[in-house]
C-alpha positions as CSV (number, residue, x, y, z in Angstrom):
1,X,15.3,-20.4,-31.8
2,X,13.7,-23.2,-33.6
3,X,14.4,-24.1,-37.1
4,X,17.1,-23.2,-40.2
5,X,15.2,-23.1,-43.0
6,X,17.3,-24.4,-45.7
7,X,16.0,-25.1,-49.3
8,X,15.1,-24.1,-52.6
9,X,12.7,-21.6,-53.7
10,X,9.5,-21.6,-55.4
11,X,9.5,-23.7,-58.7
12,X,9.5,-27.1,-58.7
13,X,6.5,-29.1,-60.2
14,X,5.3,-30.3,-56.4
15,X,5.4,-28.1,-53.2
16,X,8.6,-29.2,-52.4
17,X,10.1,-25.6,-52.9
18,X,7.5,-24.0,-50.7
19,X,9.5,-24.6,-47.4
20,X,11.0,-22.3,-48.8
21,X,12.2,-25.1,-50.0
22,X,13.0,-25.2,-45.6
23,X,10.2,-22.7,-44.7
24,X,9.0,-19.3,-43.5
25,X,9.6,-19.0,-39.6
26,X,12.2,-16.5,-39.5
27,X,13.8,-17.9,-37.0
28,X,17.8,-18.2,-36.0
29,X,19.7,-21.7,-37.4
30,X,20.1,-24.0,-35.4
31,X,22.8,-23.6,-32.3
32,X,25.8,-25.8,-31.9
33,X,26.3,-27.2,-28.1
34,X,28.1,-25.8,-25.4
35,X,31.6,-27.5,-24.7
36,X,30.8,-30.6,-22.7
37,X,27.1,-30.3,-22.2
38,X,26.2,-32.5,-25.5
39,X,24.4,-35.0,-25.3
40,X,24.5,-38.0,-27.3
41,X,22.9,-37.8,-31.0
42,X,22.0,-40.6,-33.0
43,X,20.9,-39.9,-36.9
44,X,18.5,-42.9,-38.7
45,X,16.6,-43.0,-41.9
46,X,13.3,-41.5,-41.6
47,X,10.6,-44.0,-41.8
48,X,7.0,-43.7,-42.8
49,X,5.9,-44.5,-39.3
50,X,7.4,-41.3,-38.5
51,X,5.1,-39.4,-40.4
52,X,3.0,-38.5,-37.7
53,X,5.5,-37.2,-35.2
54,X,7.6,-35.4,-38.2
55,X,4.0,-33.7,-39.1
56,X,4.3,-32.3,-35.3
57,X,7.5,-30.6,-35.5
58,X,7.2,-29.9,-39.0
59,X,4.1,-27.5,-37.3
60,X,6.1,-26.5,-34.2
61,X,8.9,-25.2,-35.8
62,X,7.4,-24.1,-39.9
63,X,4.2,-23.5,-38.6
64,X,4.1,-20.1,-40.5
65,X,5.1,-21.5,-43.9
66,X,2.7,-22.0,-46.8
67,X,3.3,-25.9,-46.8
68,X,1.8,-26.2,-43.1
69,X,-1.4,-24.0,-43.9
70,X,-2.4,-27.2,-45.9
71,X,-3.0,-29.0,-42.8
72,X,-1.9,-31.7,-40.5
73,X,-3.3,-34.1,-42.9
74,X,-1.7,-33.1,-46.3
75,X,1.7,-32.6,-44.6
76,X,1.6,-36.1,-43.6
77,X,0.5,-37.7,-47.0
78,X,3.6,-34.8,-48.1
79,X,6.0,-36.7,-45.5
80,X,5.1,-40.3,-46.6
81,X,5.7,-38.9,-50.5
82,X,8.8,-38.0,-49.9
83,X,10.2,-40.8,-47.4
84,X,9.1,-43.4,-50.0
85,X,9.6,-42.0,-53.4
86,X,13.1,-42.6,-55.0
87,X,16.4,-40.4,-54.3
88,X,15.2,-39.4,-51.3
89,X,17.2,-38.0,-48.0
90,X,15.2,-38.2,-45.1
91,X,17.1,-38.2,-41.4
92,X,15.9,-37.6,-37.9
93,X,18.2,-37.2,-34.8
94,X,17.1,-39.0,-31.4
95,X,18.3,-38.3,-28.4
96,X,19.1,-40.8,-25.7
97,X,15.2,-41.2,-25.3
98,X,14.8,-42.2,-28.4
99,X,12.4,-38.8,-29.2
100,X,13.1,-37.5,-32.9
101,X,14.4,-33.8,-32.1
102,X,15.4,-33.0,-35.6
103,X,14.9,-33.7,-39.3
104,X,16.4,-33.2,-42.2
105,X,15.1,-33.5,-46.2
106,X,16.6,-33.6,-49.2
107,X,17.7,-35.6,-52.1
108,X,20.5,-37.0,-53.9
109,X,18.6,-36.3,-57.5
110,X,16.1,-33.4,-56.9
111,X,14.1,-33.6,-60.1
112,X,14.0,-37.3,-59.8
113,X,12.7,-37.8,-56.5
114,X,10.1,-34.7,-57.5
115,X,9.2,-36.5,-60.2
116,X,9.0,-39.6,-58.3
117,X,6.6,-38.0,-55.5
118,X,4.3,-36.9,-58.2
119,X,4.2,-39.6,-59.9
120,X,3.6,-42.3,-57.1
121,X,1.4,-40.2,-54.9
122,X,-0.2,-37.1,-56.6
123,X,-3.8,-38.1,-56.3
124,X,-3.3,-38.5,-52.5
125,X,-1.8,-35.2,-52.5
126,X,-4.0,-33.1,-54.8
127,X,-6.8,-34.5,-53.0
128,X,-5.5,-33.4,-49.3
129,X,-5.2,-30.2,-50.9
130,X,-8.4,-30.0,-52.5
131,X,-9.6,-30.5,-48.8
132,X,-7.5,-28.0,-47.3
133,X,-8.5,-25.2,-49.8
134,X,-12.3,-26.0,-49.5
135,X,-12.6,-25.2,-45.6
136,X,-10.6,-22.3,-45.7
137,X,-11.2,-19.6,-48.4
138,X,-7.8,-17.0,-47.7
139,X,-6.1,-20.3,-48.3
140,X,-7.8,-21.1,-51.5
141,X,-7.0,-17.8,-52.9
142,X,-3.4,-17.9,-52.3
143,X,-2.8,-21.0,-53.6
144,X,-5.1,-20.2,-56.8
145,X,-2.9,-17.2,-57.3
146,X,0.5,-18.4,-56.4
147,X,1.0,-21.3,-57.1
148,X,-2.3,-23.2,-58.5
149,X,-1.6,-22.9,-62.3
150,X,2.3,-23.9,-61.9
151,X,1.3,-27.4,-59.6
152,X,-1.4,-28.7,-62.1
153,X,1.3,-27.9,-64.9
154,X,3.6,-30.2,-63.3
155,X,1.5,-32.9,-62.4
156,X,-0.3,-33.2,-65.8
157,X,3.7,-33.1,-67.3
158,X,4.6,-36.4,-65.1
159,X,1.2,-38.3,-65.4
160,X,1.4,-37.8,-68.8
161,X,5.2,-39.1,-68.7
162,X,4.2,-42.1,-66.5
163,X,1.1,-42.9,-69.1
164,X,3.6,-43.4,-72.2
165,X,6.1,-45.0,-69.5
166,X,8.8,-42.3,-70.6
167,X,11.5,-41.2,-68.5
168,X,11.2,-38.3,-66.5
169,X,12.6,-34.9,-67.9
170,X,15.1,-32.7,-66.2
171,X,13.1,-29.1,-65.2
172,X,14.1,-26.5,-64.3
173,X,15.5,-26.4,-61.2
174,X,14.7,-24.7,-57.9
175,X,18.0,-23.7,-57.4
176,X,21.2,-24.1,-59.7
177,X,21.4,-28.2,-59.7
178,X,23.4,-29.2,-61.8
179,X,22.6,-33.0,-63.6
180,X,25.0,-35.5,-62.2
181,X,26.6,-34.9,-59.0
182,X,24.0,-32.1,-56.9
183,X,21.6,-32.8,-54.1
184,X,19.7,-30.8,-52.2
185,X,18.7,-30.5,-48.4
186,X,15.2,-28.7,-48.5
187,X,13.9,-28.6,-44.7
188,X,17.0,-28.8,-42.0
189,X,14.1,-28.7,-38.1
190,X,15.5,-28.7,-34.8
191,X,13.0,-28.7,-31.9
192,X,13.4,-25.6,-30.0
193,X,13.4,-27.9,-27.3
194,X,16.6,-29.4,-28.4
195,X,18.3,-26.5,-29.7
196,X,22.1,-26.2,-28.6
197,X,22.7,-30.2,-28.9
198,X,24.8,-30.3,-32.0
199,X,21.1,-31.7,-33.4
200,X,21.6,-29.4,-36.5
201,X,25.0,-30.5,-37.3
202,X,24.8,-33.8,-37.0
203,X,21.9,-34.0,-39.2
204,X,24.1,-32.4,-41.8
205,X,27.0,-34.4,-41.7
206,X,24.8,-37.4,-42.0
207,X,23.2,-36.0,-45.2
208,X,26.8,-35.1,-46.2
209,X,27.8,-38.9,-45.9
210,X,25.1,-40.0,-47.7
211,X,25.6,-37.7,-50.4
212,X,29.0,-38.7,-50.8
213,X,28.1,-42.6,-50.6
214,X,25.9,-41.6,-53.6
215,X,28.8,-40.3,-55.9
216,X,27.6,-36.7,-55.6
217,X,29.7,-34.0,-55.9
218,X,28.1,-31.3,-53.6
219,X,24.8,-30.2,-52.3
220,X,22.8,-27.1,-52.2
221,X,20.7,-25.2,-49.8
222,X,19.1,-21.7,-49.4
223,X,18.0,-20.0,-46.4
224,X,15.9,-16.4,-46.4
225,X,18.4,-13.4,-46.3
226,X,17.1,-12.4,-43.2
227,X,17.9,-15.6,-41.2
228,X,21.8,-14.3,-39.8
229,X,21.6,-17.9,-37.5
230,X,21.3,-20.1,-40.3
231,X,23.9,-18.4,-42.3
232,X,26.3,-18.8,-39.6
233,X,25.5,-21.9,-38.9
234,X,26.5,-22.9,-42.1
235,X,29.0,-21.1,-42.6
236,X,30.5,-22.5,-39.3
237,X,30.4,-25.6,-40.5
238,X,32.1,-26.0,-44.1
239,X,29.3,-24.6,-46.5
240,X,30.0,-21.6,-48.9
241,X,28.0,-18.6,-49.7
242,X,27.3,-18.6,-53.4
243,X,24.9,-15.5,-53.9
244,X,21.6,-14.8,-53.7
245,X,18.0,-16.1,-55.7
246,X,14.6,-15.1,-56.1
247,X,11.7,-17.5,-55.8
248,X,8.8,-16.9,-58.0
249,X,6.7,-15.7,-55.0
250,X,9.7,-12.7,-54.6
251,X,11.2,-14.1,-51.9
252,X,15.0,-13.8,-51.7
253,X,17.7,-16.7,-50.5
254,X,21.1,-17.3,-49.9
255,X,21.8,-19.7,-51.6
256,X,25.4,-22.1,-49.7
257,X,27.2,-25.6,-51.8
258,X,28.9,-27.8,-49.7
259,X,31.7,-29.3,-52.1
260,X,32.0,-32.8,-51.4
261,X,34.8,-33.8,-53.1
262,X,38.6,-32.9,-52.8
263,X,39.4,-29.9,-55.7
């Protein structure tokens, strides 16, 4: 077992929602310890010096998602986007040698910190991905016909934003996020290495307080239908089943909220 992937699905402006918005392994959630065989987990921001080891278990664990056929290279210009751009949630859990075993994205305003990504880092990105595309043809082609036309769209709607210094619209979202009061985790990774630690939980009970420190009122995830772990892991621990949704790619999530406040 190595990964939840919790997220939304295809259909934000960036390639945030392309984990699925967390990824494509297939793989169980993660696994909550046995009684008395924890060890200690400690939870920290996420810092862009991380980049380079998040890009490693990013590939070890979503190595079959569409974000990490971009490359080693793209997915760390992707990391330092999202660490530095505004609204962000970005956690990793150490263990008592200090080695990041897990991480967690999200954000307390998804189309903000989208917005903010784009706008603050979009040539770095587009060129990674120009890169990516040019040494591997299959790759070019999927990109051109799944998701090509709607990332350009995006980005020219934000530059052109940013050039009239105007305030970012609200899009549509990638999953039901409501304005004022959702986030969103995207990409919950456990090493498979670490997997039974309480790595997962912790990671989302961090997120949780951090969410709650911002005034929200929940937050959202999705994880494929296929992926019984994840669901009970969720489930397990406090977060409600609220249907299903369809990507634009045809892929189908469950989609969980974690109320945050007393009803």
């Amino acid at each position: 077992m190595g990964s939840s992937r919790s997220a939304g699905p295809d259909g934000a402006a960036s390639s945030r929602a392309d984990h699925p918005s967390s990824g494509s392994s297939g793989q169980a959630g993660p696994v909550d310890p046995p009684p008395g065989r924890a060890a200690p987990v400690s939870v920290r921001p996420l810092s862009v010096g991380d980049a380079s080891t998040a890009v490693r278990l990013h590939l070890d664990v979503l190595g079959a998602e569409f974000i990490s056929r971009l490359g080693p290279p793209f997915l760390r210009a992707y990391y330092r986007a999202w660490i530095e751009a505004e609204d962000a949630l970005a956690l990793a859990a150490t263990g008592p040698t200090g080695t990041i075993d897990g991480i967690l994205l999200g954000a307390v305003d998804p189309s903000a910190h989208t917005a903010a990504m784009v706008r603050r880092h979009w040539p770095s990105l587009v060129a990674h991905l120009v890169v990516a595309a040019a040494r591997d043809p299959r790759l070019a082609r999927d990109l051109l016909v799944t998701r090509a036309v709607r990332y350009v769209q995006g980005i020219a709607r934000v530059a052109r934003r940013s050039r009239r210094h105007l305030p970012a619209p609200t899009p549509t979202p990638s999953v039901d996020v409501a304005a004022g009061g959702t986030g969103e985790i995207t990409h919950l990774l456990v090493a498979p290495s670490a997997q039974g630690r309480g790595i997962g939980r912790a990671l989302v009970t961090a997120a949780e307080d951090a969410a709650r420190c911002a005034g929200l009122r929940e937050l959202v995830l999705v994880t494929p239908v296929e992926e019984w772990g994840a669901r009970r892991f969720y489930e397990r621990i406090g977060w409600q089943v609220d249907g299903e949704v369809v990507s634009r790619s045809g892929e189908r999530f469950v989609h969980f909220r974690r109320p945050l406040t007393a009803p």
